[in-house]
VEXMAR-888815 format. One record per residue (C-alpha): residue number from 0; residue in three letters; x, y, z. Coordinates in Angstrom, 2 decimals, padded with zeros to 5 digits, always signed. Example, Ala and Ser with C-alpha at 12.3 -4.5 7.8 and 13.67 -1.06 7.14 Angstrom:
2
rec num = 0 residuo = ALA px = +012.30 py = -004.50 pz = +007.80
rec num = 1 residuo = SER px = +013.67 py = -001.06 pz = +007.14
# end
This chain:
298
rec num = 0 residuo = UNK px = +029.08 py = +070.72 pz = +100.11
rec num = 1 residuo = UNK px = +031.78 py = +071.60 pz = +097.24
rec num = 2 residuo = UNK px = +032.82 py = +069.05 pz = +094.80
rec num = 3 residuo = UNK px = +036.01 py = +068.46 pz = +095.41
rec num = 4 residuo = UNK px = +038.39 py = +068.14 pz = +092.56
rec num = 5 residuo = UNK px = +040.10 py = +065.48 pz = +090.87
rec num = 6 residuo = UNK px = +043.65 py = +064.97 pz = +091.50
rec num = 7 residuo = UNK px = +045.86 py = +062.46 pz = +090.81
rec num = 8 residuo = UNK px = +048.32 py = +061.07 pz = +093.43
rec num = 9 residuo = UNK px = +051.53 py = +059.13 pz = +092.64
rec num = 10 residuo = UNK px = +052.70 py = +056.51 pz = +094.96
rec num = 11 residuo = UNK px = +056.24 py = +056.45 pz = +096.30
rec num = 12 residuo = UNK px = +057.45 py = +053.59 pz = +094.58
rec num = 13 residuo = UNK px = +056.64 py = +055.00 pz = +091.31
rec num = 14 residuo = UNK px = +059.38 py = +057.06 pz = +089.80
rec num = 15 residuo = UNK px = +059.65 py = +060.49 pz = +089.35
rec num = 16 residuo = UNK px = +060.08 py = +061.39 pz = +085.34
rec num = 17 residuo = UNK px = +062.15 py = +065.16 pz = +084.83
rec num = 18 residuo = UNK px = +062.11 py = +066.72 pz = +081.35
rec num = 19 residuo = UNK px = +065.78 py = +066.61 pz = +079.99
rec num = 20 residuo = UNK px = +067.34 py = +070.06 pz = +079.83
rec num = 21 residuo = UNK px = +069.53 py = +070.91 pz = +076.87
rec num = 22 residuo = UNK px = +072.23 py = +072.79 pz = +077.53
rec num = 23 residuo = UNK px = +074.89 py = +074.92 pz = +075.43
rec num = 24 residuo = UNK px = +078.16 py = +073.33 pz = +074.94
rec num = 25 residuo = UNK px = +080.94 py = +075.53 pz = +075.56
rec num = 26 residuo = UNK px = +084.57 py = +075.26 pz = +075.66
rec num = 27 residuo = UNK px = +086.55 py = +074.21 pz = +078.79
rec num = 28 residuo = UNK px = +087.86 py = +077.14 pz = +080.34
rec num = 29 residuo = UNK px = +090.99 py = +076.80 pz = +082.73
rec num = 30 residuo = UNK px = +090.32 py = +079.50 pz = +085.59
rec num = 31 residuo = UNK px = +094.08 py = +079.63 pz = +086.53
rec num = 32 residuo = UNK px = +097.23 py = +081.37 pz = +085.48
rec num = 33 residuo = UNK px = +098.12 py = +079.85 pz = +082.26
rec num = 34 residuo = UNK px = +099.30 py = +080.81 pz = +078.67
rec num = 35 residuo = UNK px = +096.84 py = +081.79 pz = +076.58
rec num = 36 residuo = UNK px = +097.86 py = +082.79 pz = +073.10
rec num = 37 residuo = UNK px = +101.40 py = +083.25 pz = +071.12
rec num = 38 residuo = UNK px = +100.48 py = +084.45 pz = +067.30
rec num = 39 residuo = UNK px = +102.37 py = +086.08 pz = +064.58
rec num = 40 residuo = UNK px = +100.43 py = +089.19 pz = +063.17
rec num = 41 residuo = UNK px = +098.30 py = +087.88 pz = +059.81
rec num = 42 residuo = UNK px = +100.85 py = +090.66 pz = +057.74
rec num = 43 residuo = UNK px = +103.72 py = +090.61 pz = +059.45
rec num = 44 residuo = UNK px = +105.88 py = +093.43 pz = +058.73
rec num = 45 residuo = UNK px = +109.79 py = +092.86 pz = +056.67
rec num = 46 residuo = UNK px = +112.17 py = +094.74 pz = +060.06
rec num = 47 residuo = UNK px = +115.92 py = +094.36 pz = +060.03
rec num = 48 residuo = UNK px = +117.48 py = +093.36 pz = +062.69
rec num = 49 residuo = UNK px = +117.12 py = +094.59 pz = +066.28
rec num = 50 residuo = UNK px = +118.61 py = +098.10 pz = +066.43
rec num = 51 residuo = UNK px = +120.63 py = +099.36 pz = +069.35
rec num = 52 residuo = UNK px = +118.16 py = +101.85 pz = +070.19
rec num = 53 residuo = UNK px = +114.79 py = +100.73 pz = +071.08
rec num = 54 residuo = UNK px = +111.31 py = +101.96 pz = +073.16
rec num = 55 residuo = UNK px = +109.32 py = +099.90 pz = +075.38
rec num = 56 residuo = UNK px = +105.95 py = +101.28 pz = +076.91
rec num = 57 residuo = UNK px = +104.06 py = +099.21 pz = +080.05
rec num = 58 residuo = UNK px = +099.80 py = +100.43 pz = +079.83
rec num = 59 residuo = UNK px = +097.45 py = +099.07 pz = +081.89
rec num = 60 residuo = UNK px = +093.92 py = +099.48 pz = +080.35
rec num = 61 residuo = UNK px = +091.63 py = +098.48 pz = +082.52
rec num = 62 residuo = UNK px = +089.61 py = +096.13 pz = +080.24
rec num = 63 residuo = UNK px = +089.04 py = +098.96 pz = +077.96
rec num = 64 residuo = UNK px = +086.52 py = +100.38 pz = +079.96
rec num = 65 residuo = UNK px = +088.24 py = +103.90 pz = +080.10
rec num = 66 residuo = UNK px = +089.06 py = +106.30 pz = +083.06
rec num = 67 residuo = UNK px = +086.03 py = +105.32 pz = +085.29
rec num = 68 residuo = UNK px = +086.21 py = +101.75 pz = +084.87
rec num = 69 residuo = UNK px = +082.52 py = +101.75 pz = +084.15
rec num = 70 residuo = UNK px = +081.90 py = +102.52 pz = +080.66
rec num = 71 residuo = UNK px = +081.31 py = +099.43 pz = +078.30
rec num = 72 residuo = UNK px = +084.52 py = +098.61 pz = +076.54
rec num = 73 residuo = UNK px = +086.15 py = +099.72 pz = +074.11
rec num = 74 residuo = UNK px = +088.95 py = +098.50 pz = +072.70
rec num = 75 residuo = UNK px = +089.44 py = +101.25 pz = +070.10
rec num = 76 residuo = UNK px = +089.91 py = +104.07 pz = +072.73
rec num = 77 residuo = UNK px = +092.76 py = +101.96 pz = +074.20
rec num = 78 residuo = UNK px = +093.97 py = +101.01 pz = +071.02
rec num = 79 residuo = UNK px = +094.79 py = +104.80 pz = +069.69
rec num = 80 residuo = UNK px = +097.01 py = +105.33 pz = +072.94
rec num = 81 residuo = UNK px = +099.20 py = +102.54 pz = +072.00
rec num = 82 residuo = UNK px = +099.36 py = +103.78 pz = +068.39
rec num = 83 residuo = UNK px = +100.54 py = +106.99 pz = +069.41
rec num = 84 residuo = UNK px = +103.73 py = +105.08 pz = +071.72
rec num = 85 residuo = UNK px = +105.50 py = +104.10 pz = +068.45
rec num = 86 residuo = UNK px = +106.73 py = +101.24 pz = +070.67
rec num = 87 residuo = UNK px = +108.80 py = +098.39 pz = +069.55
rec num = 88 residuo = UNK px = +107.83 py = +096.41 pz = +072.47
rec num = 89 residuo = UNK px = +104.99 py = +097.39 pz = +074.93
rec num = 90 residuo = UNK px = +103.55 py = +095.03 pz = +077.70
rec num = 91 residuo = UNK px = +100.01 py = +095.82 pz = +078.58
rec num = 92 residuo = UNK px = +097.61 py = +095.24 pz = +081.85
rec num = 93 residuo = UNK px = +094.24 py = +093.86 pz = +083.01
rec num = 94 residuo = UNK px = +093.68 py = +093.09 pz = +078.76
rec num = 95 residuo = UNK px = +090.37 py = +091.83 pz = +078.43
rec num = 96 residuo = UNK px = +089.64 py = +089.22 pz = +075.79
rec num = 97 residuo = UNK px = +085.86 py = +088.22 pz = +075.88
rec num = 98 residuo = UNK px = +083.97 py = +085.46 pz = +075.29
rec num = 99 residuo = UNK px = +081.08 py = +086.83 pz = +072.95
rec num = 100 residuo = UNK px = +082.61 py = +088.98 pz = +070.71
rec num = 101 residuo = UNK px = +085.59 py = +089.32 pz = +068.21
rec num = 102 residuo = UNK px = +088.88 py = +089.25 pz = +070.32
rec num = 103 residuo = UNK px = +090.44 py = +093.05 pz = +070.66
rec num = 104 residuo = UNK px = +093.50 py = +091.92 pz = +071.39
rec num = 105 residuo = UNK px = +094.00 py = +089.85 pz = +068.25
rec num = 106 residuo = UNK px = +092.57 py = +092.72 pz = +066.38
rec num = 107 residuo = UNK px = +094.72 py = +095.50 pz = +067.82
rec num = 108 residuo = UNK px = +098.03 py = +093.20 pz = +067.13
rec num = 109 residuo = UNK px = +096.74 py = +092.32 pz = +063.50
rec num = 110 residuo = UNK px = +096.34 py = +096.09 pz = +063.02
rec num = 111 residuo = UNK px = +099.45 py = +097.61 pz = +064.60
rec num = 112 residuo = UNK px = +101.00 py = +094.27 pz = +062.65
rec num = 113 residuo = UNK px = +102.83 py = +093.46 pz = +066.13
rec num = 114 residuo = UNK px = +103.76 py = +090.05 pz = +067.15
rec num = 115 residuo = UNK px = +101.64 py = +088.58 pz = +070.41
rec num = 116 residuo = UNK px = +101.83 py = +086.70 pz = +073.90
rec num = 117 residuo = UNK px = +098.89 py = +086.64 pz = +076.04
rec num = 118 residuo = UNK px = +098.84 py = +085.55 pz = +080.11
rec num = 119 residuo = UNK px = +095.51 py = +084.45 pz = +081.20
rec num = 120 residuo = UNK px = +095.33 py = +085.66 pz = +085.03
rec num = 121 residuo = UNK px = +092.05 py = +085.01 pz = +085.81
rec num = 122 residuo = UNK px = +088.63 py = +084.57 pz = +084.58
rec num = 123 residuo = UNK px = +086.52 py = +087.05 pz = +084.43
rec num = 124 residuo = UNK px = +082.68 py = +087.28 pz = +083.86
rec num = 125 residuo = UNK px = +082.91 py = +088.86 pz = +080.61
rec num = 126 residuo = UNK px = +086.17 py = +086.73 pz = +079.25
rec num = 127 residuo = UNK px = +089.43 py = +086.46 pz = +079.99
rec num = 128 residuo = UNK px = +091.95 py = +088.87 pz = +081.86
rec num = 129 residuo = UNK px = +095.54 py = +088.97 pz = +081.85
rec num = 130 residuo = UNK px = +098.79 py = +090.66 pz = +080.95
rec num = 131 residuo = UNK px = +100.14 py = +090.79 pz = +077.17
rec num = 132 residuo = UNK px = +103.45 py = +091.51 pz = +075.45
rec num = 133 residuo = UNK px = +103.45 py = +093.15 pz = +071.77
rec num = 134 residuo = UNK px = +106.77 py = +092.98 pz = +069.80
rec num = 135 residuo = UNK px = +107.76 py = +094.55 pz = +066.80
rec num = 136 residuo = UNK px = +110.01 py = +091.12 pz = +066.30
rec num = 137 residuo = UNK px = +108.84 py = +087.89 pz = +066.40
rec num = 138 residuo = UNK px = +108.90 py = +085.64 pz = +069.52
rec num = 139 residuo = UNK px = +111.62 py = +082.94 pz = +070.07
rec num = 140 residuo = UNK px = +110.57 py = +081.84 pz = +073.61
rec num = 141 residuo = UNK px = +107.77 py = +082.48 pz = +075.96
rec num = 142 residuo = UNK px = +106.90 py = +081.41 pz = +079.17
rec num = 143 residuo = UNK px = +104.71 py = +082.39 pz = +082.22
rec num = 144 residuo = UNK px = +105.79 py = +082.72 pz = +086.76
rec num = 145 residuo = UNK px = +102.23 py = +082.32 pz = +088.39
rec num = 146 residuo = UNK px = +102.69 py = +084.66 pz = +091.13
rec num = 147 residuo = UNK px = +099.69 py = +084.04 pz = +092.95
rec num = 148 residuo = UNK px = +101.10 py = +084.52 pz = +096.73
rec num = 149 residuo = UNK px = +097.47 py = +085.54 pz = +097.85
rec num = 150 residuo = UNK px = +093.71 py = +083.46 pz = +098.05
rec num = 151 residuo = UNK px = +092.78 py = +087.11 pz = +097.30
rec num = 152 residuo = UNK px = +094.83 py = +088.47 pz = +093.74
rec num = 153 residuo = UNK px = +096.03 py = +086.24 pz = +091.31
rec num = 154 residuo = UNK px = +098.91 py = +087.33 pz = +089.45
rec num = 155 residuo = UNK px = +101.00 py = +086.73 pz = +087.09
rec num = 156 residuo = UNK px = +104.43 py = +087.41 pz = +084.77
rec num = 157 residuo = UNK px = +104.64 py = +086.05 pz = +081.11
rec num = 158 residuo = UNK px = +108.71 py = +086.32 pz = +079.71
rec num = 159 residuo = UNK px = +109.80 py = +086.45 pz = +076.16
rec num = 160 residuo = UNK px = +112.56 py = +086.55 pz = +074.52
rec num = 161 residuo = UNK px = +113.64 py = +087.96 pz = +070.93
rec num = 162 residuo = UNK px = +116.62 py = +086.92 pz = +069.02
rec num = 163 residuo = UNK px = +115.82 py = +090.01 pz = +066.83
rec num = 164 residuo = UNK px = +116.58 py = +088.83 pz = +063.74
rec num = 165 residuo = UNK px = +119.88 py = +087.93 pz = +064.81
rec num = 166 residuo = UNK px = +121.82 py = +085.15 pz = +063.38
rec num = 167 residuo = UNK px = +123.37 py = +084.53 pz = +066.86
rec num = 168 residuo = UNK px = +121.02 py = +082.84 pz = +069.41
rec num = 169 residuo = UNK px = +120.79 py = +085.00 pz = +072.65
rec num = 170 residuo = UNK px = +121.61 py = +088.08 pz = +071.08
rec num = 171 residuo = UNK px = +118.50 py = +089.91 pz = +070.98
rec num = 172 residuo = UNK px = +116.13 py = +091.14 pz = +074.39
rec num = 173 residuo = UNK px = +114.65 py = +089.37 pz = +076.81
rec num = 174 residuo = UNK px = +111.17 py = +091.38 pz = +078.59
rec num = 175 residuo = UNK px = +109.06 py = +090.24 pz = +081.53
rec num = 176 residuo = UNK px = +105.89 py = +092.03 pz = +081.95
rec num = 177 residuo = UNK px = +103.95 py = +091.40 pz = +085.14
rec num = 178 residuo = UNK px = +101.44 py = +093.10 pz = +087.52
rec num = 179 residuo = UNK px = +102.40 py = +093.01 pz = +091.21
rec num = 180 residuo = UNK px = +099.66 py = +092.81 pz = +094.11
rec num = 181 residuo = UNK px = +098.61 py = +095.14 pz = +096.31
rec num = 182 residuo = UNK px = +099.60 py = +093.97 pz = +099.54
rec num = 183 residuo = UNK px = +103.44 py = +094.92 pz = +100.27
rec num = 184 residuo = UNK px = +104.35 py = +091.16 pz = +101.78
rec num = 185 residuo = UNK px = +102.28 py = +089.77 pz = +098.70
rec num = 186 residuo = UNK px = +104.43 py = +092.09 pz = +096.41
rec num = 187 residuo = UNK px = +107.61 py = +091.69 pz = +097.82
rec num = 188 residuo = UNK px = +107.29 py = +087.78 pz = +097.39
rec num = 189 residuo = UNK px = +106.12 py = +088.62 pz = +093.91
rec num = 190 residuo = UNK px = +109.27 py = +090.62 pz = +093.31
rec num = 191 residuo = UNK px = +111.69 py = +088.08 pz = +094.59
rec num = 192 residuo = UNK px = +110.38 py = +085.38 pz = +092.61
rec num = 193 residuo = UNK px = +111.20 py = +087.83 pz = +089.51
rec num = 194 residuo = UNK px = +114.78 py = +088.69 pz = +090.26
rec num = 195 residuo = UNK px = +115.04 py = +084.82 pz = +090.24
rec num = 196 residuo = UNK px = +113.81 py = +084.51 pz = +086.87
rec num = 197 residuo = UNK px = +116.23 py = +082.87 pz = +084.54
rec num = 198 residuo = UNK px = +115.16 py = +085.73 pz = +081.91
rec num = 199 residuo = UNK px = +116.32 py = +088.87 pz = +083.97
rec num = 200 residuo = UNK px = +119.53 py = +086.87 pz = +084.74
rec num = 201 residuo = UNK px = +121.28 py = +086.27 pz = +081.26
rec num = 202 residuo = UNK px = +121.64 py = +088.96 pz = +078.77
rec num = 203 residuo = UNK px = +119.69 py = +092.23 pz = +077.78
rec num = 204 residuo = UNK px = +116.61 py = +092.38 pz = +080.02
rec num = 205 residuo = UNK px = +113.46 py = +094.47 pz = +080.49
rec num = 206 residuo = UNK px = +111.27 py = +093.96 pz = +083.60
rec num = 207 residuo = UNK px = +108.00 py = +096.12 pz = +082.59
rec num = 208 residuo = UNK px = +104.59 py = +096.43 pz = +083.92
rec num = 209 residuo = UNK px = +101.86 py = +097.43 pz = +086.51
rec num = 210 residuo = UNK px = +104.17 py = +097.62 pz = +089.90
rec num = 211 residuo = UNK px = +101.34 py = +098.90 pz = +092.15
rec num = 212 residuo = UNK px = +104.27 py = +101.12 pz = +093.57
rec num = 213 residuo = UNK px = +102.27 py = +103.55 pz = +095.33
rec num = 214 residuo = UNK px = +104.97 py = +103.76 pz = +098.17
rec num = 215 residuo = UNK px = +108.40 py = +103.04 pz = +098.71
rec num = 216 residuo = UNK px = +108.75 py = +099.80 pz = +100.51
rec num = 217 residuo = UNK px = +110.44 py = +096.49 pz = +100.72
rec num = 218 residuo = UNK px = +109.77 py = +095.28 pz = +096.96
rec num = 219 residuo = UNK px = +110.51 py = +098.72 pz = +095.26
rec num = 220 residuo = UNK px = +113.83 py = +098.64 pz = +097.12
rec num = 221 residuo = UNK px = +114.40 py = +095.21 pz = +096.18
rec num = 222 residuo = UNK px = +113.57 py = +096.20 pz = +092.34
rec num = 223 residuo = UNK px = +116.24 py = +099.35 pz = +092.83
rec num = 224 residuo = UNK px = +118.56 py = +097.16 pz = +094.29
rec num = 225 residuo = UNK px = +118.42 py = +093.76 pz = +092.31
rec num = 226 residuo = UNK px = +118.08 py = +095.37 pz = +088.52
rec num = 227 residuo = UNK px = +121.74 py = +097.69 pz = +088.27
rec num = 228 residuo = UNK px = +120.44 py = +100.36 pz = +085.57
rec num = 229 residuo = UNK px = +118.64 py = +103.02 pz = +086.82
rec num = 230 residuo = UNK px = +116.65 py = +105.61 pz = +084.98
rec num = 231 residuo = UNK px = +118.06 py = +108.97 pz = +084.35
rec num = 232 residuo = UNK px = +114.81 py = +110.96 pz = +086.10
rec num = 233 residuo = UNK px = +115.06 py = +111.33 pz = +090.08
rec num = 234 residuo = UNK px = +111.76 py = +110.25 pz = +090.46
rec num = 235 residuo = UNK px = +109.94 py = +107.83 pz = +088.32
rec num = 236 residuo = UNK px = +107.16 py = +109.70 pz = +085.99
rec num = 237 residuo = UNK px = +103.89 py = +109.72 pz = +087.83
rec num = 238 residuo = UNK px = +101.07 py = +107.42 pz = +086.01
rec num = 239 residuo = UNK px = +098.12 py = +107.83 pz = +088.17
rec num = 240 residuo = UNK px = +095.68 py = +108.78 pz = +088.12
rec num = 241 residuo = UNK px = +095.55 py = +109.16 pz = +084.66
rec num = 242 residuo = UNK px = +092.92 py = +112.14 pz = +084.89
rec num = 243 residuo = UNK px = +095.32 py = +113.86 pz = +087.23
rec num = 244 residuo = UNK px = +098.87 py = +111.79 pz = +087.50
rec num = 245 residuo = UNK px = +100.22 py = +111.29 pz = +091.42
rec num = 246 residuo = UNK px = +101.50 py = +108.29 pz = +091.57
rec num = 247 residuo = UNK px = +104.42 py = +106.05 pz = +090.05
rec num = 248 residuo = UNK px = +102.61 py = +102.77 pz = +090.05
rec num = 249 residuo = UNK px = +103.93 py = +101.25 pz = +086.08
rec num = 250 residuo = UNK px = +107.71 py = +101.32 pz = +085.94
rec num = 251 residuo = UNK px = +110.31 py = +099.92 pz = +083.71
rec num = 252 residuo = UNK px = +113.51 py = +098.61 pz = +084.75
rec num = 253 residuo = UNK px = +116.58 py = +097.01 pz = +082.63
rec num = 254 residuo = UNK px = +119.32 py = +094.78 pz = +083.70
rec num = 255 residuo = UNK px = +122.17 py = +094.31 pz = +080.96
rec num = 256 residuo = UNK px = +120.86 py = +097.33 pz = +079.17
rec num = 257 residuo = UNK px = +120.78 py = +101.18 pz = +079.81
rec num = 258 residuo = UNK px = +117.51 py = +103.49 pz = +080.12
rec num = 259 residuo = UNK px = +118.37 py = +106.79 pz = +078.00
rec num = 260 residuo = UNK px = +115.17 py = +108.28 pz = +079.35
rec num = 261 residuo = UNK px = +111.91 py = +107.05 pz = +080.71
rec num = 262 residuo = UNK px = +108.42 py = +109.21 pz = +080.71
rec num = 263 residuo = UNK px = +104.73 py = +109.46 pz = +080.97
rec num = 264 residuo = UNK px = +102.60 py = +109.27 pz = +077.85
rec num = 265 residuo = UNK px = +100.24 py = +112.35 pz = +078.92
rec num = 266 residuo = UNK px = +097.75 py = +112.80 pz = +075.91
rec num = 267 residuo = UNK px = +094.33 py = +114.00 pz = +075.90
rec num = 268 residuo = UNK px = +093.58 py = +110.49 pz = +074.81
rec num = 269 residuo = UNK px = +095.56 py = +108.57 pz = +077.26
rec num = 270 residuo = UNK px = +093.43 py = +110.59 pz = +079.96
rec num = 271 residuo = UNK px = +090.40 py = +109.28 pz = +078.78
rec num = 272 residuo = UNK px = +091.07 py = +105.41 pz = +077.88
rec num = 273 residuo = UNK px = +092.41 py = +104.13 pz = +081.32
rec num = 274 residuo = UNK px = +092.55 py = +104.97 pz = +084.87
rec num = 275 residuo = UNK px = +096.48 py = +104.50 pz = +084.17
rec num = 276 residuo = UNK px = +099.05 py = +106.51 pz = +081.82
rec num = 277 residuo = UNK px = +101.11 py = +104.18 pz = +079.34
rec num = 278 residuo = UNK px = +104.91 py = +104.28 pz = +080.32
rec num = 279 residuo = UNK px = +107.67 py = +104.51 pz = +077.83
rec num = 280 residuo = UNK px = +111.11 py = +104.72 pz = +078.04
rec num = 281 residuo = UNK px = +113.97 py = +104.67 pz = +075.22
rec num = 282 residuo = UNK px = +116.37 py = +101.91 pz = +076.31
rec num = 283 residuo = UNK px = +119.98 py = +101.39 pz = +074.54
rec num = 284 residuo = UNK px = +120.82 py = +097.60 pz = +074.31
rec num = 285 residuo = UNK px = +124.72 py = +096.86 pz = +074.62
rec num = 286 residuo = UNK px = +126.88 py = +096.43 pz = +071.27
rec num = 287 residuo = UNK px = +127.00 py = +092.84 pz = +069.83
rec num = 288 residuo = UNK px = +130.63 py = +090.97 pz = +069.67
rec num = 289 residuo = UNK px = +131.97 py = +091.68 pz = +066.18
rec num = 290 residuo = UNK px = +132.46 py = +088.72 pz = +063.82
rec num = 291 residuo = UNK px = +133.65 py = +088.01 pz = +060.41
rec num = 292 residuo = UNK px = +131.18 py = +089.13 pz = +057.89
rec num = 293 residuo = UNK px = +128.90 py = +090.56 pz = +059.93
rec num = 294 residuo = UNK px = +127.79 py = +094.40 pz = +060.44
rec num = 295 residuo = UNK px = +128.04 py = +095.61 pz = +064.33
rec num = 296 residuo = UNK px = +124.49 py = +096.69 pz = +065.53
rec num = 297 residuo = UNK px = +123.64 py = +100.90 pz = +065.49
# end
């Protein structure tokens, strides 16, 4: 017969010990639409005031993972597209700011020496995602409009406003970048909500961004309709895809101010670092009141 082993045998009543697990600390992280960062570039740059001519771009770059979406990231590619805009204000799309590395967005701001506002949409497994606004001028006022209609998409809009260097409060531009759903009855509750906003209601205003306008329906109409300058093209500049452009899906629309032209950026770069091409359009604010000792705006 075997010998049987030794075991030992712990009665019920005893408890059971566990071995204490350490884990890392890490910061809270809120996983809904909320502002996420407003910073002033570490050299900012000496600008006059606002000029009466200025160019806006909207580019969404697909967390910097370039025209397939599946490439690691990198920032850089993205970043030499929005170098070549020139823009003096640019909102940008699905901007990816992970959580184990040096942010790209702070570094592409500190670089192009552009004032920031950052959106948090969502989080994502490899950071945080959301919409951003770059300014030549510094940043009076921010705010964000969760637009999160659907369980499915969260969005979001994120407004500022720029006095732009004027000594008159009010007098400068006020922009709203966003990224609209997919789902027309999601979108055109997205778009109403924006026509509402107390920013594309007083003064010079720029509603930018990611429209997902692949057809003409309710919200596009409502866009036409509800913002009174048009563009001077028939139809808006297709976008994507970027590899082969069909589709108008990032527009730029003014209310208070007058497009002078509106365009696809269509470089061999800008093929390569999103799925989307960046949008840009030359937009003519209106002439500020004259006043006693004070030179009109050009």
């Amino acid at each position: 017969m075997p010998a049987l082993r030794s075991r030992k045998f712990r009665s019920r009543s005893q408890p059971v010990r566990r071995k204490r697990v350490t884990r890392r600390s890490e910061p809270e992280r809120l996983d809904m639409p909320h502002l996420g960062l407003v910073r002033a570039p570490a050299r900012p740059m000496t600008l006059d005031a606002m000029p009466r001519e200025i160019t806006v771009a909207t580019y969404n770059v697909h967390r910097w993972t370039g025209f397939s979406g599946r490439a690691t990231p990198d920032p850089a590619r993205a970043g030499f597209v929005i170098s070549e805009l020139g823009a003096d204000v640019m909102a940008l799309q699905e901007v990816l700011r992970p959580f184990d590395v040096e942010d790209p967005l702070v570094q592409l701001a500190d670089t192009l020496g552009l004032h920031l506002a950052f959106a948090v949409t969502r989080i994502h497994r490899k950071g945080e995602l959301g919409n951003a606004i770059l300014s030549r001028w510094p940043i009076a006022g921010v705010s964000i409009l969760d637009l999160s209609y659907s369980r499915m998409e969260r969005r979001v809009a994120v407004a500022a406003s720029f006095d732009g260097l004027s000594e008159v409060p009010g007098e400068g531009l006020n922009v709203v970048a966003t990224h609209l759903g997919l789902v027309d009855r999601t979108r055109e509750r997205q778009v109403a909500s924006l026509l509402r906003h107390p920013q594309l209601r007083a003064g010079a205003s720029v509603l930018l961004g990611d429209m997902n306008a692949w057809r003409k329906c309710k919200a596009t109409r409502a866009l036409e309709d509800g913002l009174d300058e048009q563009h001077h093209n028939q139809d808006w500049p297709a976008s994507f895809p970027a590899a082969r452009p069909m589709l108008a899906l990032d527009r730029i629309y003014t209310r208070g101010a007058r497009i002078l032209e509106v365009r696809s950026h269509d470089s061999p770069a800008a093929r390569r670092a999103s799925d989307h091409l960046p949008v840009v359009a030359r937009i003519e604010l209106p002439p500020r009141p004259a006043s006693p000792g004070r030179k009109p705006r050009r």
